[in-house]
C-alpha positions in Angstrom: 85.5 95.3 103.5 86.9 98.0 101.5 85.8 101.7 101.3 84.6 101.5 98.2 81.7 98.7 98.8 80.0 100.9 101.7 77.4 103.3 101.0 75.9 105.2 103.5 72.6 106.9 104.1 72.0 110.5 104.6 71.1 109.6 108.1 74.4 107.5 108.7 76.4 110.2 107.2 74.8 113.1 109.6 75.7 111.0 112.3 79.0 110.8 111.2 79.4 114.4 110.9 77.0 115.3 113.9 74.4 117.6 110.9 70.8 117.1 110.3 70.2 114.7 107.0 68.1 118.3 106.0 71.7 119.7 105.5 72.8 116.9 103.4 69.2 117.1 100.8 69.7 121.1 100.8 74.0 120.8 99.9 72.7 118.1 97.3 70.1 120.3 96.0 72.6 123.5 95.5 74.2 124.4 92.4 76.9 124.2 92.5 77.0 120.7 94.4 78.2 120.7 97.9 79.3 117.8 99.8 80.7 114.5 98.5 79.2 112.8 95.8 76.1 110.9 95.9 73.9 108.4 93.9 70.1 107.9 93.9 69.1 104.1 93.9 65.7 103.2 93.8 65.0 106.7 95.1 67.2 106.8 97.8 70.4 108.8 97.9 73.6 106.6 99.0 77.1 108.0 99.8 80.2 106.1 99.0 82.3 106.0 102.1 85.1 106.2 99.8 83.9 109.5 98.5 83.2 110.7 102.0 86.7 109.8 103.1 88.0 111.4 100.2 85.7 114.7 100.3 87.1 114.9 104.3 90.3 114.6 103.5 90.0 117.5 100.7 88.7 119.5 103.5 91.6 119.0 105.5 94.0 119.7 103.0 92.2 123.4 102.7 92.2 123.7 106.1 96.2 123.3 106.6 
């Protein structure tokens, strides 16, 4: 399955980065936006791993 057809939730992606989901809904509630992009479906905010990928490797790239 590509990237691009797995969407995670904000409790998948705080596992994946070891944060509370809190930090995820405060970044998504700043202006301007931090984190990756996200979409609200039916209520519930999904992250494109895609996006989450790309967002990570953005942070890399800074870091170097």
């Amino acid at each position: 399955m590509s990237d691009d057809r797995v969407w995670l939730t904000r409790d998948e992606l705080g596992e994946r980065w070891r944060i509370k989901p809190k930090t995820l809904a405060n970044w998504a509630a700043s202006v301007p936006l931090k984190g990756p992009r996200f979409v609200k479906v039916g209520g519930y905010v999904r992250y494109s791993l895609a996006d989450v990928v790309a967002y990570e490797d953005a942070l890399l790239a800074e870091a170097a």
